[in-house]
C-alpha positions as CSV (number, residue, x, y, z in Angstrom):
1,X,-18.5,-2.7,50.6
2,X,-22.1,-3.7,50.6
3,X,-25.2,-2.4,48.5
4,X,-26.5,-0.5,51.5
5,X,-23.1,1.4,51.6
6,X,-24.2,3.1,48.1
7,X,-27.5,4.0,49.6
8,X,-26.5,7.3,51.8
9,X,-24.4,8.7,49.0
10,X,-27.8,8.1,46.3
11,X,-30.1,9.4,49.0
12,X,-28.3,12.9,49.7
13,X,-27.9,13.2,46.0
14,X,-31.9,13.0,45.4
15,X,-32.2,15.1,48.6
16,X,-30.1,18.0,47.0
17,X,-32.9,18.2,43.9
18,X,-36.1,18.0,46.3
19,X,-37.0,14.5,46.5
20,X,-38.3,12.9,49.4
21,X,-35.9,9.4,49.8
22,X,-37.0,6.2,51.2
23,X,-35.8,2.6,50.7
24,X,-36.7,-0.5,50.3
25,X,-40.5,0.2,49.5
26,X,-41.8,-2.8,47.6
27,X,-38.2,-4.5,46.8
28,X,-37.2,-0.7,45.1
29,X,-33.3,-0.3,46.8
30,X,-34.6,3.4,46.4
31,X,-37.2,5.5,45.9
32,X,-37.6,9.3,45.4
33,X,-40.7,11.5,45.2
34,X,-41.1,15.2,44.3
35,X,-44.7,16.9,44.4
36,X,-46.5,16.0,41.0
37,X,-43.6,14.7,39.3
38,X,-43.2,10.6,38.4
39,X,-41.4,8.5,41.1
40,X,-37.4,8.2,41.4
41,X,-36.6,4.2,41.2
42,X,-33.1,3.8,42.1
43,X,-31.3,-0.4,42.0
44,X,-28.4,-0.8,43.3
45,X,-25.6,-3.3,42.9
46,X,-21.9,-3.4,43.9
47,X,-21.5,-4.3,39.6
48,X,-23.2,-4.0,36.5
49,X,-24.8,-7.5,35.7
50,X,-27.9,-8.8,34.4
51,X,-29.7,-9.3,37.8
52,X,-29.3,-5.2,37.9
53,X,-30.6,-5.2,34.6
54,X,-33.8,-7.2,35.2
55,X,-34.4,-5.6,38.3
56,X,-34.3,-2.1,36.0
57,X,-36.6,-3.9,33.7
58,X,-39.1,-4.9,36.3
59,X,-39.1,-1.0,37.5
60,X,-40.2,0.4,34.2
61,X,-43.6,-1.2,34.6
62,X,-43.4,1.7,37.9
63,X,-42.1,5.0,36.3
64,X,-40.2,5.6,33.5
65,X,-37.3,7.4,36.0
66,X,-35.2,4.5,37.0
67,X,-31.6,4.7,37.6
68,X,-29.1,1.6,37.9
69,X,-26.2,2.7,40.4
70,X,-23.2,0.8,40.8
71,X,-19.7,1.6,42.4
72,X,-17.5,4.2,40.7
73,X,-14.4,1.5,40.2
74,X,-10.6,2.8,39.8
75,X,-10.5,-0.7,37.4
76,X,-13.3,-3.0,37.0
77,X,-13.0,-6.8,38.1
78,X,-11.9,-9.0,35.1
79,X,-15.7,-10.8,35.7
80,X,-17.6,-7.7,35.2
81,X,-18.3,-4.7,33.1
82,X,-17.9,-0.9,34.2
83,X,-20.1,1.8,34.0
84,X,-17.7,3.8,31.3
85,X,-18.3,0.7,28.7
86,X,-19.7,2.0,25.7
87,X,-21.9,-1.2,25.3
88,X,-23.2,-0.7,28.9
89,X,-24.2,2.8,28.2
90,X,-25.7,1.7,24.8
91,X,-27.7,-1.0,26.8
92,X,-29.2,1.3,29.1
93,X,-30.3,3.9,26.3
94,X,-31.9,1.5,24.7
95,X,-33.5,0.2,27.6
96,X,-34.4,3.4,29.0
97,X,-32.5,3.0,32.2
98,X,-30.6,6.3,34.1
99,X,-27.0,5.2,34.7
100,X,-25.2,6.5,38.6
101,X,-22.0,5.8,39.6
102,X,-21.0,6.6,43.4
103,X,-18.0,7.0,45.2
104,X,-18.9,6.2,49.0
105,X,-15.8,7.9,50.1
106,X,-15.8,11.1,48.4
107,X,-17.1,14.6,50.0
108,X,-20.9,15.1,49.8
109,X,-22.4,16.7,46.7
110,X,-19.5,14.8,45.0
111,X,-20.0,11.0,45.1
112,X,-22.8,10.4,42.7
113,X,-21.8,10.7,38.4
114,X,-24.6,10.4,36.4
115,X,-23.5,8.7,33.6
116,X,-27.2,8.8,31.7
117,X,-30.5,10.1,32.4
118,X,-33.7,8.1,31.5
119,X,-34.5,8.5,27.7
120,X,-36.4,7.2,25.1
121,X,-33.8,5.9,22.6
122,X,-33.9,6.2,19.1
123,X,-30.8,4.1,17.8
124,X,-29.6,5.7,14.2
125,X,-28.8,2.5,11.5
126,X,-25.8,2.8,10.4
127,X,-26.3,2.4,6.6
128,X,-23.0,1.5,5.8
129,X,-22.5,-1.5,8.0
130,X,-26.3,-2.6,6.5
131,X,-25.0,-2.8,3.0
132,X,-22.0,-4.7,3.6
133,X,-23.7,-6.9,5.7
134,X,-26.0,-7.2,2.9
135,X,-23.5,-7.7,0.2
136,X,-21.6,-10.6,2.1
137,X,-25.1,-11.7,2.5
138,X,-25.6,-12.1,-0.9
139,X,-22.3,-12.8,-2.3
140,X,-21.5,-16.2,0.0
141,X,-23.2,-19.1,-1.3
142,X,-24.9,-21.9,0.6
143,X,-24.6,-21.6,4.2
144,X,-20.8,-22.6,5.2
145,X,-20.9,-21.6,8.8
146,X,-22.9,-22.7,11.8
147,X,-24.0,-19.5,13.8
148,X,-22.3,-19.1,17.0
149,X,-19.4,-21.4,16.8
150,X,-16.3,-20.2,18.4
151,X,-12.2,-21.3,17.3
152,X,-13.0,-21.8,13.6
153,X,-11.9,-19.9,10.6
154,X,-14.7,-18.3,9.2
155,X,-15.9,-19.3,5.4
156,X,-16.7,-15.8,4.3
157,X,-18.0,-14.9,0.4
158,X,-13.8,-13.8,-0.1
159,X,-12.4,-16.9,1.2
160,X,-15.1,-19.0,-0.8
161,X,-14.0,-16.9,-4.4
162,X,-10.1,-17.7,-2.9
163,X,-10.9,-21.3,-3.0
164,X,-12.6,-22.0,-6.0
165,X,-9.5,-19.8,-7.5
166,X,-7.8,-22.7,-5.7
167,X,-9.8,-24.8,-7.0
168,X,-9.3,-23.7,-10.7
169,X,-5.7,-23.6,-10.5
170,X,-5.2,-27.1,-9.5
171,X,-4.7,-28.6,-12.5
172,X,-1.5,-26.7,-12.8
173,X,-0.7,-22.4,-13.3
174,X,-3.0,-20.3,-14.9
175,X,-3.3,-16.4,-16.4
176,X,-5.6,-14.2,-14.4
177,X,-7.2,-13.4,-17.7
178,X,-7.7,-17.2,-18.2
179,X,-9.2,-17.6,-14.8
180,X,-11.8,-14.5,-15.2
181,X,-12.8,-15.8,-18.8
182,X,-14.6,-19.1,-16.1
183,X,-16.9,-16.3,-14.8
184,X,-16.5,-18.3,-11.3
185,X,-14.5,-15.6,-9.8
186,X,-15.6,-11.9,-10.0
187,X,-12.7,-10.5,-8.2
188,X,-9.9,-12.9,-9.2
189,X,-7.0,-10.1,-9.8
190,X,-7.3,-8.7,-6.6
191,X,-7.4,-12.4,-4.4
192,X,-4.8,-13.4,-6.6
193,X,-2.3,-10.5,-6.3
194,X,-3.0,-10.2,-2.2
195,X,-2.6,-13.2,-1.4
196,X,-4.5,-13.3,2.0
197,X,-4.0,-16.5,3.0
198,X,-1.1,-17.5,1.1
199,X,-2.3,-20.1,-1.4
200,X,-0.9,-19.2,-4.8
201,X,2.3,-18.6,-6.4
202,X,3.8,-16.1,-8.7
203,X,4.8,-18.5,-11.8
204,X,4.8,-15.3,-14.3
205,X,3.3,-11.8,-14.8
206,X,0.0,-12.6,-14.4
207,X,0.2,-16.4,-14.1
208,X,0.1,-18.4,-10.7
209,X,-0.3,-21.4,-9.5
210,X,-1.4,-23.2,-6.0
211,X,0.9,-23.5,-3.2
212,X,1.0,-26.2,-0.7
213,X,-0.8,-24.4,1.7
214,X,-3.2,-23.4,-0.9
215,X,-3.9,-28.0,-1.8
216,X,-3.9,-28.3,2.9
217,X,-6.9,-25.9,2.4
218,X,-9.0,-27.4,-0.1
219,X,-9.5,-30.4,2.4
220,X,-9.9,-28.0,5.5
221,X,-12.7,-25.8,3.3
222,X,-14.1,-28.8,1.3
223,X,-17.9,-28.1,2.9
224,X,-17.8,-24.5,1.6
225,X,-16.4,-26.1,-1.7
226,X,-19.4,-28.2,-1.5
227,X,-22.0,-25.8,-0.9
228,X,-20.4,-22.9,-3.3
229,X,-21.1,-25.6,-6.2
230,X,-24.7,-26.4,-5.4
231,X,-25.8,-23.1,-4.9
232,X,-25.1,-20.2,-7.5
233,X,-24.4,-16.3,-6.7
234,X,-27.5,-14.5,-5.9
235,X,-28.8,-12.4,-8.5
């Protein structure tokens, strides 16, 4: 299949809704024009990728009616998306973009989907999400993580209270109501009685004590040790 091959199928589909079709006018794959009405910009590409995109992007400075078309897939290729991604479909609402799909093969009238028409988007915030960002935010202290690293344990504001309850009991077992007296470890109960990560021990009701995995992690996690000391809580 070639780009041209999605061409006939996208032009007959205008057609059927009164546009005059033409290609390849000033690099536009397609174009489409109904009497007093905005152009049509059709791109095509055999997948969803970000020369597509750009393309789109460049075609908004035309019209605001552009369409990205790409091949209705059976299964998309492991190195590319499809055009029933959520995240694709998100992109191109908040782009703008109109999303086709087209099926060379099938019967006429049939082989273009629209997946999305061209709309102004107006993303809701999803206050939830914002406050716990917010509250892990403001709960981990220094700055334990380098943004965008890949294959590394995350040092988030849970694991950093885990530690220093690692850190308190080091010296030997402890009573939860010992450890919360410090004031170093607001929710020490509930880290002590999960266990995430498996570094404490049961010694008694209420007391623990550091396991061997728990001592391995203080020298994995001793940056986020460093960092949770020099900087306090925020307010």
């Amino acid at each position: 299949m070639t780009e041209t091959d999605l061409y006939e199928p996208v032009k007959a589909f205008l057609e059927a809704q009164g546009y005059v079709v033409k290609g390849e006018i000033h690099d536009c794959d397609v174009v489409g024009h109904r009497a007093g009405e905005p152009l049509v910009i059709v791109e095509l590409k055999l997948r969803f990728n970000l020369a597509l995109v750009l393309q789109g992007v460049n075609r908004l400075a035309l019209t605001d009616l552009v369409y990205l078309a790409v091949p209705r897939a059976v299964k998309s290729r492991r190195d590319s998306v499809s055009a029933d991604d959520r995240e694709v479909q998100r992109l191109c609402r908040l782009i703008g973009f109109g999303l086709l799909t087209v099926n060379a093969a099938a019967p006429a009238g049939r082989a273009v989907e629209v997946v999305l028409d061209p709309a102004p988007y107006r993303p809701r915030k999803n206050k939830t999400r914002a406050a716990l960002l917010l509250g892990e935010h403001q709960r981990r202290r220094g700055d334990p993580n380098r943004g965008g690293g890949r294959g590394v344990p995350i040092v988030t504001a849970y694991r950093q209270e885990a530690l220093r309850c690692v850190q308190l009991l080091d010296g030997g077992p402890l009573s939860i109501k010992t450890l919360r007296a410090t004031g170093l470890v607001p929710h020490v109960a509930g880290i002590l009685q999960r266990d995430v990560y498996g570094w404490f021990q049961r010694e008694g009701r209420g007391v623990y004590s550091v396991s061997e995995n728990g001592r391995r992690a203080l020298g994995t996690f001793a940056h986020a040790l460093d960092v949770a000391e020099a900087s306090p809580p925020a307010a």
